[in-house]
PDB file of N, CA, C and O in Angstrom:
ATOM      1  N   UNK A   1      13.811  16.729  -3.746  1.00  0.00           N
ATOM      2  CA  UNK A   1      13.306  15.725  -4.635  1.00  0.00           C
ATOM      3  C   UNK A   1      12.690  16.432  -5.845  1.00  0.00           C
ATOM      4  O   UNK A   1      11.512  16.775  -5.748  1.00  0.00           O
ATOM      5  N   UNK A   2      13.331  16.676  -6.923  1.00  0.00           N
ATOM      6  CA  UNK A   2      12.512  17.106  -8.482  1.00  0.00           C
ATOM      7  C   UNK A   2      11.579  16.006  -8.761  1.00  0.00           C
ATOM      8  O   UNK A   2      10.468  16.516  -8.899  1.00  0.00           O
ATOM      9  N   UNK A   3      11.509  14.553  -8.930  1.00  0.00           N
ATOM     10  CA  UNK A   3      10.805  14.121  -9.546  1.00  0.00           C
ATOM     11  C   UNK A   3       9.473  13.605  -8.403  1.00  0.00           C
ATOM     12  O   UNK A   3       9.706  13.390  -7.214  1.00  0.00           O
ATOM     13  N   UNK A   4       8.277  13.485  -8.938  1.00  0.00           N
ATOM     14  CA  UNK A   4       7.128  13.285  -8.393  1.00  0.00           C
ATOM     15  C   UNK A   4       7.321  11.788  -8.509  1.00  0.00           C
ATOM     16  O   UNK A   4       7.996  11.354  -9.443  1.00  0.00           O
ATOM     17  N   UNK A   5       6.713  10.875  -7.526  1.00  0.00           N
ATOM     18  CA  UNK A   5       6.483   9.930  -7.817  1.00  0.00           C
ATOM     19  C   UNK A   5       5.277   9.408  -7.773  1.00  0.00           C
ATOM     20  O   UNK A   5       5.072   8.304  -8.277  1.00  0.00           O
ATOM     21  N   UNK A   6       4.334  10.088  -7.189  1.00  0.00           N
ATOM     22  CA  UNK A   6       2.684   9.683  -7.616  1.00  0.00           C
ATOM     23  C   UNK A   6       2.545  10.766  -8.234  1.00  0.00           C
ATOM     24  O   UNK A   6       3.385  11.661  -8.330  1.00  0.00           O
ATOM     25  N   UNK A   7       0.954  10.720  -8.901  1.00  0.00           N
ATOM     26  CA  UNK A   7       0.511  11.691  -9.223  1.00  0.00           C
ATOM     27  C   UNK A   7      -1.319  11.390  -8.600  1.00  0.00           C
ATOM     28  O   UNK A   7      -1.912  10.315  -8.510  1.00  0.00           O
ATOM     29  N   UNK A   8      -1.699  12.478  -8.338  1.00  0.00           N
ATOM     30  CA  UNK A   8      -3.254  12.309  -7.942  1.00  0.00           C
ATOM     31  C   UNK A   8      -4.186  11.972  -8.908  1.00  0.00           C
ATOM     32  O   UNK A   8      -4.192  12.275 -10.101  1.00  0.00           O
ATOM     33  N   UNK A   9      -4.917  11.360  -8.313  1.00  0.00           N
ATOM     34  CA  UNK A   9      -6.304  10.257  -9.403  1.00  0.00           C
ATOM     35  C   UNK A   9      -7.332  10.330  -8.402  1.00  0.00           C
ATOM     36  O   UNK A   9      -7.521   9.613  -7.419  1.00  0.00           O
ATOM     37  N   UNK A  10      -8.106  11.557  -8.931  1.00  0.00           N
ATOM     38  CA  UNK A  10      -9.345  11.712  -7.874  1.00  0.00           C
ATOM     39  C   UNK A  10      -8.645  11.358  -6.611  1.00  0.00           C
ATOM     40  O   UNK A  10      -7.461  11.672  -6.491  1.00  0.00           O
ATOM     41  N   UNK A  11      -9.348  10.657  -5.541  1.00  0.00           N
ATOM     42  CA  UNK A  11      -8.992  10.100  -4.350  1.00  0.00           C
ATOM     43  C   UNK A  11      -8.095   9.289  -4.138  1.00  0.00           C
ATOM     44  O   UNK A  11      -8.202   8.621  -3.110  1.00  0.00           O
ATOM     45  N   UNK A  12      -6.923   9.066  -5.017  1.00  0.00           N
ATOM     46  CA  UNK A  12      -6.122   7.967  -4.805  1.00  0.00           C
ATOM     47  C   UNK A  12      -5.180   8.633  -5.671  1.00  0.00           C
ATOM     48  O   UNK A  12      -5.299   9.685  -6.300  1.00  0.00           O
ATOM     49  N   UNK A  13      -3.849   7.502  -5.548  1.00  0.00           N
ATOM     50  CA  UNK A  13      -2.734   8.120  -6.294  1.00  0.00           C
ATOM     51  C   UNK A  13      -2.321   7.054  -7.445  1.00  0.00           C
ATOM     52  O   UNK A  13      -2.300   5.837  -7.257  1.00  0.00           O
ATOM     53  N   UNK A  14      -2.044   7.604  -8.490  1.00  0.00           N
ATOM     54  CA  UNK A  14      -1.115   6.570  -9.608  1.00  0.00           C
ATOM     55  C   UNK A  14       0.357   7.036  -9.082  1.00  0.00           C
ATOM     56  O   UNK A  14       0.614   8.055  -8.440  1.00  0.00           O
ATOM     57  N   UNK A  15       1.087   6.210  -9.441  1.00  0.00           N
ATOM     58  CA  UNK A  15       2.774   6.042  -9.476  1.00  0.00           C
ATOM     59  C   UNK A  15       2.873   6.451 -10.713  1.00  0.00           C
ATOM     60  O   UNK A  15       2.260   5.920 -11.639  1.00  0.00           O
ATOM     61  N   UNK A  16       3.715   7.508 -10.845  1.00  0.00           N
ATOM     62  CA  UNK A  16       4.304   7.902 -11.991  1.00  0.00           C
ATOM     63  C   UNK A  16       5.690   7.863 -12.148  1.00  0.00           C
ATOM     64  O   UNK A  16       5.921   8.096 -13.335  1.00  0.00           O
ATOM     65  N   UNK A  17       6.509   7.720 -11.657  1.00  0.00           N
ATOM     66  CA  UNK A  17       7.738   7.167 -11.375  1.00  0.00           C
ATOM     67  C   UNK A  17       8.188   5.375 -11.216  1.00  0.00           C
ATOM     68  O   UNK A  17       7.481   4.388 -11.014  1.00  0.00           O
ATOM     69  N   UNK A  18       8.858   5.446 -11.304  1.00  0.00           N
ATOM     70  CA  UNK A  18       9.904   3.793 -10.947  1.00  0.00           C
ATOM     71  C   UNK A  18       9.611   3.470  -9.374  1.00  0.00           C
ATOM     72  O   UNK A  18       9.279   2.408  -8.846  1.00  0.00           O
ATOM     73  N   UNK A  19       9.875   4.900  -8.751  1.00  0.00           N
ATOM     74  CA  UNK A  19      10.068   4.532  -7.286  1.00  0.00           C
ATOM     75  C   UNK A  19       8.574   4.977  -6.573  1.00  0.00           C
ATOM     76  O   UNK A  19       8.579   5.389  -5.413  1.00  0.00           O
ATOM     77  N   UNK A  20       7.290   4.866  -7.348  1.00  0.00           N
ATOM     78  CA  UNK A  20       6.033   4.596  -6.706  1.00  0.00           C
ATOM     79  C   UNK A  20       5.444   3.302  -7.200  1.00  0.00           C
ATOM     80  O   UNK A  20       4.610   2.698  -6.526  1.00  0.00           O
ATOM     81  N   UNK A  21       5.867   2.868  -8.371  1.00  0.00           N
ATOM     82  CA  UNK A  21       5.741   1.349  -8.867  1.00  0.00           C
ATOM     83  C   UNK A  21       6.433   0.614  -7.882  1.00  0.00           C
ATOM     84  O   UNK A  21       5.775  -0.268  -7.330  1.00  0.00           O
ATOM     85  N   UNK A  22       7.539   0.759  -7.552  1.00  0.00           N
ATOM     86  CA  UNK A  22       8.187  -0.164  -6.690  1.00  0.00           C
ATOM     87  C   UNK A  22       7.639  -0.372  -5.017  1.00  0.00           C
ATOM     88  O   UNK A  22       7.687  -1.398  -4.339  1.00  0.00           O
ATOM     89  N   UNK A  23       7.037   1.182  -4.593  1.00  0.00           N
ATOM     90  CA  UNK A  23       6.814   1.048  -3.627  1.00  0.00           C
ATOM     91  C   UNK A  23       5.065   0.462  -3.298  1.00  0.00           C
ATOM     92  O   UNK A  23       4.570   0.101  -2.230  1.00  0.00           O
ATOM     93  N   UNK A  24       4.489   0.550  -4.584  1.00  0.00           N
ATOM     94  CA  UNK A  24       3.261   0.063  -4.867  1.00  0.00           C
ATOM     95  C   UNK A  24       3.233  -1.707  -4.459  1.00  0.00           C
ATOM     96  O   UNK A  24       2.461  -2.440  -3.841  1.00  0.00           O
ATOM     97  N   UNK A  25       4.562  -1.879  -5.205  1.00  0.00           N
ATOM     98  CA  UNK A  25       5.107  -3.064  -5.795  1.00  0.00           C
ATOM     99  C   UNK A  25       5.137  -4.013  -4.139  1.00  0.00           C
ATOM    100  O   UNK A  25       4.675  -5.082  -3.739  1.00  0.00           O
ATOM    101  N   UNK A  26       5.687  -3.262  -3.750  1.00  0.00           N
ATOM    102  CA  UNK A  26       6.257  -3.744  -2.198  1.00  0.00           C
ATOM    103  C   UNK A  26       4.993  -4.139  -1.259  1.00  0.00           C
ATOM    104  O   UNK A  26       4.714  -5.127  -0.581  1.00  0.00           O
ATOM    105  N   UNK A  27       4.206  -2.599  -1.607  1.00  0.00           N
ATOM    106  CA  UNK A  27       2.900  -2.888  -0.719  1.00  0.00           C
ATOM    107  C   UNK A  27       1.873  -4.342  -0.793  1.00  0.00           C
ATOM    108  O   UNK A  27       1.556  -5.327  -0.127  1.00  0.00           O
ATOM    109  N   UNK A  28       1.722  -3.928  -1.610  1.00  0.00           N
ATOM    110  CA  UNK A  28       1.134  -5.736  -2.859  1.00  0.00           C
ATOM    111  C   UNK A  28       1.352  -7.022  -2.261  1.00  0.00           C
ATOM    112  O   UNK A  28       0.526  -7.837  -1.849  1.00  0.00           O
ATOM    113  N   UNK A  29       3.012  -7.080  -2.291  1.00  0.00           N
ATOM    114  CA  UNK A  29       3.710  -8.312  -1.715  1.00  0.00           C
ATOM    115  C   UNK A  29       3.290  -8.196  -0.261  1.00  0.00           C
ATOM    116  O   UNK A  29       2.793  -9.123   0.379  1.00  0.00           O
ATOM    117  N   UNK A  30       3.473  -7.272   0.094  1.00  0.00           N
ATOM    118  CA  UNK A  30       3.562  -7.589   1.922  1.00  0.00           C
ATOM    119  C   UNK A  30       2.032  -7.951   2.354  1.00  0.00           C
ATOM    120  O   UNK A  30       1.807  -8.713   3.294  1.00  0.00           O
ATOM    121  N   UNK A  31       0.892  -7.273   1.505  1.00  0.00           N
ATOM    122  CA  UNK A  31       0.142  -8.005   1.798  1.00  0.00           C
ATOM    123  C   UNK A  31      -0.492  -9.231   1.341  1.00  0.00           C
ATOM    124  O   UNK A  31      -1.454  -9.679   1.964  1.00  0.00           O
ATOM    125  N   UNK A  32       0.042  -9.912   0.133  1.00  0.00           N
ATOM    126  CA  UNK A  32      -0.127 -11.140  -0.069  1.00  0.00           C
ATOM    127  C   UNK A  32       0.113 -12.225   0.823  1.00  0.00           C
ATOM    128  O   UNK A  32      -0.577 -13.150   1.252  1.00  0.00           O
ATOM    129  N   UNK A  33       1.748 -11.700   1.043  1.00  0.00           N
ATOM    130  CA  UNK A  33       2.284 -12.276   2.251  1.00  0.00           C
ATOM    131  C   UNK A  33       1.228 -12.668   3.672  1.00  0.00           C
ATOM    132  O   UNK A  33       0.911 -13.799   4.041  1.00  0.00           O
ATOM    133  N   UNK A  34       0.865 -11.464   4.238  1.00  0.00           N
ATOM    134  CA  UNK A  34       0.326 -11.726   5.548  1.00  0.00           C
ATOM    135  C   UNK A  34      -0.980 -12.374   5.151  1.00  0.00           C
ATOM    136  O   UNK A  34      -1.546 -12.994   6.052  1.00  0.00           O
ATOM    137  N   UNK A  35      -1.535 -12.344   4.019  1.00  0.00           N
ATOM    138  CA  UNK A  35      -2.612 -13.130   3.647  1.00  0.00           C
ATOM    139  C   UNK A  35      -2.884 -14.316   3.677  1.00  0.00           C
ATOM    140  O   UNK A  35      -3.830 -14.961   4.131  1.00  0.00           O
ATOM    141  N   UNK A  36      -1.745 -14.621   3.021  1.00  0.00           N
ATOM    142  CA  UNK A  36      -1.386 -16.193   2.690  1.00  0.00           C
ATOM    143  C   UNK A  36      -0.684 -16.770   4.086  1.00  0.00           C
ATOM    144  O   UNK A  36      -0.609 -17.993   4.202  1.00  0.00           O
ATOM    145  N   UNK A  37      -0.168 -15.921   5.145  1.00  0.00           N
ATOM    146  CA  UNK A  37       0.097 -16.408   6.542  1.00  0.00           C
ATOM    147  C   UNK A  37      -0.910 -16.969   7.691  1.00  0.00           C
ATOM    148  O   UNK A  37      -0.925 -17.791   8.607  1.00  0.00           O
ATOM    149  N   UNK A  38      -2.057 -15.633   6.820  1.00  0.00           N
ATOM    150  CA  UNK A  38      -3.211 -15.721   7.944  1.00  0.00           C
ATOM    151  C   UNK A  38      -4.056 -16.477   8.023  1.00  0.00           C
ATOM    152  O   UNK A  38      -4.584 -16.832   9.076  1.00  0.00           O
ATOM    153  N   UNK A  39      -4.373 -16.914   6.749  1.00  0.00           N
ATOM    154  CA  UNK A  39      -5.230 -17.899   5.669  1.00  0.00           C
ATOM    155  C   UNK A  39      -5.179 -19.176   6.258  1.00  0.00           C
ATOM    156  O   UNK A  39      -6.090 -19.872   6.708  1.00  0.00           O
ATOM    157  N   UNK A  40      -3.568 -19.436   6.157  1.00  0.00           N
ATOM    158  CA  UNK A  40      -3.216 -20.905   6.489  1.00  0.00           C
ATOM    159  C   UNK A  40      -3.673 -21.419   7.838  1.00  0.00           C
ATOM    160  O   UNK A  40      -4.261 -22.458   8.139  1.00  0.00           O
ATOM    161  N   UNK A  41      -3.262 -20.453   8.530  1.00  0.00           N
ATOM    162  CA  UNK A  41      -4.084 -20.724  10.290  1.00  0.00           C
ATOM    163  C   UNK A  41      -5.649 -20.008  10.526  1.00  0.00           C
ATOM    164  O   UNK A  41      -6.031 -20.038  11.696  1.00  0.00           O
ATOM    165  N   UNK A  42      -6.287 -19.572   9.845  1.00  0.00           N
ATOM    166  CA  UNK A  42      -7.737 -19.440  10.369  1.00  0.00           C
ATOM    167  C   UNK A  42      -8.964 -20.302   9.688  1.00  0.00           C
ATOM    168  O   UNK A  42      -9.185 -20.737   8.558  1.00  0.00           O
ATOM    169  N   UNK A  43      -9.468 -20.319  10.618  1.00  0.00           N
ATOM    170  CA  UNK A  43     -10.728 -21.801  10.259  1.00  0.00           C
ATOM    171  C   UNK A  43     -12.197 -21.059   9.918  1.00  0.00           C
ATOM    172  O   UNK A  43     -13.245 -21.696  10.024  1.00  0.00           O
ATOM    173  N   UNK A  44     -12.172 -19.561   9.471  1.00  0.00           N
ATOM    174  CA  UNK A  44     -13.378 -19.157   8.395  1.00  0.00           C
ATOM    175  C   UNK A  44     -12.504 -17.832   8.059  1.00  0.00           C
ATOM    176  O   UNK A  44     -11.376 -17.454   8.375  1.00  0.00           O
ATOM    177  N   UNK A  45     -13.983 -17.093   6.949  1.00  0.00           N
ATOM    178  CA  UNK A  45     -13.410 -16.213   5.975  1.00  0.00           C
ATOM    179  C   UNK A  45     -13.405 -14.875   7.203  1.00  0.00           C
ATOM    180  O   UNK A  45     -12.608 -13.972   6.952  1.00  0.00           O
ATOM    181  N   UNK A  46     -14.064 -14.759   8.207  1.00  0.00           N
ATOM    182  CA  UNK A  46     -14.167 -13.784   8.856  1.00  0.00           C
ATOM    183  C   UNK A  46     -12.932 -14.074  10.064  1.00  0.00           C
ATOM    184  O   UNK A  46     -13.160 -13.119  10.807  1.00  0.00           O
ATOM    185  N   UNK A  47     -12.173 -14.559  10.479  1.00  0.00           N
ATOM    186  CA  UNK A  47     -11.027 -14.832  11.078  1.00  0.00           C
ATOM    187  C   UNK A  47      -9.653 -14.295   9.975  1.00  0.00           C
ATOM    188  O   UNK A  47      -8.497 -13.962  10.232  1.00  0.00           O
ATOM    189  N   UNK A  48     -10.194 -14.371   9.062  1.00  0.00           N
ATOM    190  CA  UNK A  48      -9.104 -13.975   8.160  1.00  0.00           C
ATOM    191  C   UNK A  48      -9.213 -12.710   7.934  1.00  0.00           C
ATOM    192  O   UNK A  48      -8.235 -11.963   7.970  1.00  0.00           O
ATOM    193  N   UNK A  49     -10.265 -12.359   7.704  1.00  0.00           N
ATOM    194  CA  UNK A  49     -10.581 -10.735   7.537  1.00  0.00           C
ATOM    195  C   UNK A  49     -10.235  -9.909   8.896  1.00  0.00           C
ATOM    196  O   UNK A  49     -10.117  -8.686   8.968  1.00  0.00           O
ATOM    197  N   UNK A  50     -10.110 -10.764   9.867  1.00  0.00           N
ATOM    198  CA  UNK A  50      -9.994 -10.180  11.322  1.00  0.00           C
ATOM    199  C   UNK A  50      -7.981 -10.198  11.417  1.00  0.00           C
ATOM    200  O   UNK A  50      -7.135  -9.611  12.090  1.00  0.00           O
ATOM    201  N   UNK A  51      -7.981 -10.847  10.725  1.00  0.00           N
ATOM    202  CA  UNK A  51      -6.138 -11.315  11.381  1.00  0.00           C
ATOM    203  C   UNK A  51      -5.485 -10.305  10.481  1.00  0.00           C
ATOM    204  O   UNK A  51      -4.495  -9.678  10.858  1.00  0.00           O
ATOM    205  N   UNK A  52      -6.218 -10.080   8.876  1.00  0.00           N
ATOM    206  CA  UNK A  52      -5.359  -9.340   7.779  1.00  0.00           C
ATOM    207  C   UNK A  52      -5.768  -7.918   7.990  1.00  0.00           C
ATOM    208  O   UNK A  52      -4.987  -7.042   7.621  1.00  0.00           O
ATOM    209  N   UNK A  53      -6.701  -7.650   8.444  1.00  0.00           N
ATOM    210  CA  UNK A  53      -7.209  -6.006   8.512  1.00  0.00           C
ATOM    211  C   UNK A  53      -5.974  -5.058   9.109  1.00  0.00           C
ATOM    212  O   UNK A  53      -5.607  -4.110   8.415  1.00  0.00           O
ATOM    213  N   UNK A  54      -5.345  -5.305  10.368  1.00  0.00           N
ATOM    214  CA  UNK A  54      -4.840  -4.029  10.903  1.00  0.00           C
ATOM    215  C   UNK A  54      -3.280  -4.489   9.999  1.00  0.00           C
ATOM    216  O   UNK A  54      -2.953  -3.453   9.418  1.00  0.00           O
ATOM    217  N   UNK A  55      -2.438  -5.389   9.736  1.00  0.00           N
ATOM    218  CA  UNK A  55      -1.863  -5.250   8.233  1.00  0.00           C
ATOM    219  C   UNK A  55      -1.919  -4.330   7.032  1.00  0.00           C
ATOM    220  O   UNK A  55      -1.031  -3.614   6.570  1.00  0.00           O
ATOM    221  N   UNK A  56      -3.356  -4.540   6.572  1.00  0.00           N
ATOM    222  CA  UNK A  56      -3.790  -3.699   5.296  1.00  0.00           C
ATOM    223  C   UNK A  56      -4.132  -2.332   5.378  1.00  0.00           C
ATOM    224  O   UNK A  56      -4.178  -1.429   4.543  1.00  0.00           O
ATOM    225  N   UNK A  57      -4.378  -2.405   6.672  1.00  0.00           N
ATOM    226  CA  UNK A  57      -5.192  -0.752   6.686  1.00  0.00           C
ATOM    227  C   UNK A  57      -3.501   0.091   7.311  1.00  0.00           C
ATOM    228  O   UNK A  57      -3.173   1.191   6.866  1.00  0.00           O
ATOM    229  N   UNK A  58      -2.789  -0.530   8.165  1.00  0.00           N
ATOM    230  CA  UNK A  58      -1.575  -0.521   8.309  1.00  0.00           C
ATOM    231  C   UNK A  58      -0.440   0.327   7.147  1.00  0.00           C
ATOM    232  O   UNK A  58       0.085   1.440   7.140  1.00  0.00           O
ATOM    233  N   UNK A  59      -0.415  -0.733   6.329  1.00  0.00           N
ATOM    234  CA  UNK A  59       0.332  -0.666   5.123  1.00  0.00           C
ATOM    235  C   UNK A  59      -0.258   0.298   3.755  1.00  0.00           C
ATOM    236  O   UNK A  59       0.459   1.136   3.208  1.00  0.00           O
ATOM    237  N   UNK A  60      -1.481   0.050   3.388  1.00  0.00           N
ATOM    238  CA  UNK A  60      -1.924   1.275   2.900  1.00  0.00           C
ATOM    239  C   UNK A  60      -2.635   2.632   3.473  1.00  0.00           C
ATOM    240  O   UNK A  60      -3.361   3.278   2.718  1.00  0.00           O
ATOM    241  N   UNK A  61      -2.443   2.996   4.641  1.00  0.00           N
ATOM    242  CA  UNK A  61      -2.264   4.230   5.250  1.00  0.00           C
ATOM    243  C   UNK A  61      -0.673   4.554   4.722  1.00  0.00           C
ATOM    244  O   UNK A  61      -0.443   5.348   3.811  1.00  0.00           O
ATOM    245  N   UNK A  62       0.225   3.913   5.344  1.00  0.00           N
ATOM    246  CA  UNK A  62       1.835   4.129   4.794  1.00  0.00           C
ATOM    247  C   UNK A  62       1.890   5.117   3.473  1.00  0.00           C
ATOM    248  O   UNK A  62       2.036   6.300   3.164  1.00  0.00           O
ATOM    249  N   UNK A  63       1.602   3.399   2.732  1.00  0.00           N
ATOM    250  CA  UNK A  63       1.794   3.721   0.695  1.00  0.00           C
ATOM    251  C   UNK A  63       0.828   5.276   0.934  1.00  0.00           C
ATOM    252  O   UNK A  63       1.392   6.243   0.423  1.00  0.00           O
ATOM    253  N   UNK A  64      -0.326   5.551   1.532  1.00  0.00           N
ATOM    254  CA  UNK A  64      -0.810   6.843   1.249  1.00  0.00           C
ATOM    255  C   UNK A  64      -0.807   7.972   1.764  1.00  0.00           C
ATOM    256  O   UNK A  64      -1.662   8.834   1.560  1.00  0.00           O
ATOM    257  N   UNK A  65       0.582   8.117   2.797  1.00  0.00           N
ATOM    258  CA  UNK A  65       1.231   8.823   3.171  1.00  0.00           C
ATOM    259  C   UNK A  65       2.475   9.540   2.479  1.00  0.00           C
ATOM    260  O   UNK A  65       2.752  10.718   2.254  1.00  0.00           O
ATOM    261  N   UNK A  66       3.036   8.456   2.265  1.00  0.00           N
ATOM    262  CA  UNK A  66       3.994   8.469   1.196  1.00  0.00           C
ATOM    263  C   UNK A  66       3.825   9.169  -0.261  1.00  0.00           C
ATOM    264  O   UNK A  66       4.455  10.090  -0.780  1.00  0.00           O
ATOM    265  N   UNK A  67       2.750   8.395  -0.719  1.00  0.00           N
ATOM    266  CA  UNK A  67       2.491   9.206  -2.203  1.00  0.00           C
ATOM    267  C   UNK A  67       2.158  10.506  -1.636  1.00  0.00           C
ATOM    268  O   UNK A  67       2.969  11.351  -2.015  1.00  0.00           O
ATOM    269  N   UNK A  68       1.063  11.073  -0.700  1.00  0.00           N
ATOM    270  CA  UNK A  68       0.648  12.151  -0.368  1.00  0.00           C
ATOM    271  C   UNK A  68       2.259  13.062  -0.521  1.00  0.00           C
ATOM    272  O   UNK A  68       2.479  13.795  -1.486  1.00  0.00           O
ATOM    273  N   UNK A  69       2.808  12.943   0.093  1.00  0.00           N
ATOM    274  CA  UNK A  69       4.066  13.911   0.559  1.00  0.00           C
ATOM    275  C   UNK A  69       5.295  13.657  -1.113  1.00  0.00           C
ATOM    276  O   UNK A  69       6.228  14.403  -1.413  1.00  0.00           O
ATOM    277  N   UNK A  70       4.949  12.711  -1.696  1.00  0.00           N
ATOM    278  CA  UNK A  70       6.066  12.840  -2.477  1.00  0.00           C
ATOM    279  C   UNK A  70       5.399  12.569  -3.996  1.00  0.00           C
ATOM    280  O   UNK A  70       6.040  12.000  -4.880  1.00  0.00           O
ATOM    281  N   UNK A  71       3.620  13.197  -4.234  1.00  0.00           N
ATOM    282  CA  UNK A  71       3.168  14.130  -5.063  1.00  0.00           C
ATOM    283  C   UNK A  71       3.283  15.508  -5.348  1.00  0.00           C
ATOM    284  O   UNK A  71       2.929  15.953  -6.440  1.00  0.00           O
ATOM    285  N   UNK A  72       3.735  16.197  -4.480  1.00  0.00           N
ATOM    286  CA  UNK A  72       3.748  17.554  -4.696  1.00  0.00           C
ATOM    287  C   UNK A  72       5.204  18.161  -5.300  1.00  0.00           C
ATOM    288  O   UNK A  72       6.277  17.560  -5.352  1.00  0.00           O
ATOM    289  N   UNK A  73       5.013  19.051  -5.584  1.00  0.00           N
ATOM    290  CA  UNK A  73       6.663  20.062  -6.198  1.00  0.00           C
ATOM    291  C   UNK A  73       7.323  20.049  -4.538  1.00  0.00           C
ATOM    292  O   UNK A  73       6.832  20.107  -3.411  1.00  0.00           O
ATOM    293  N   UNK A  74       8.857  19.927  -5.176  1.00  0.00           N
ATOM    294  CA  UNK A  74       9.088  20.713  -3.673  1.00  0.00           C
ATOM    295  C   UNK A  74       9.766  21.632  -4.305  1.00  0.00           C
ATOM    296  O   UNK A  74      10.136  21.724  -5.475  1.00  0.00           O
ATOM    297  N   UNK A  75       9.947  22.655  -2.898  1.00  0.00           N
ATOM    298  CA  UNK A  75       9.928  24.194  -2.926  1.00  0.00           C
ATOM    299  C   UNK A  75      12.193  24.117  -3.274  1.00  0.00           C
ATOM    300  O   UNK A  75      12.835  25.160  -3.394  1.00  0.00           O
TER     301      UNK A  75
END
């Protein structure tokens, strides 16, 4: 892989490429998605925070796996 697709920002990563926007892009949706799934069936704000958590923490562990490994040069 020549091109980087994040680049590091202090503790977090920017997308510097097409294909970290997109995968940014993706992350975003999927959790809107389970948001707006979870939302609809729970009867307070802390049922929702309980149903969307292992989702989010899920999915952005992923996205920050991903950028991690496909910030660097490869050899």
């Amino acid at each position: 892989m020549k091109t980087k697709w994040f680049r590091k920002w202090g503790w977090l990563y920017q997308p510097a490429s097409w294909q970290g926007f997109a995968i940014v892009t993706g992350a975003l949706l999927f959790c809107a998605q389970v948001f707006w799934a979870v939302d609809r069936k729970s009867h307070s704000v802390s049922d929702t925070l309980y149903g969307v958590f292992p989702f989010f923490v899920c999915s952005f562990l992923l996205l920050d796996w991903i950028a991690a490994r496909t910030s660097r040069e490869s050899n």
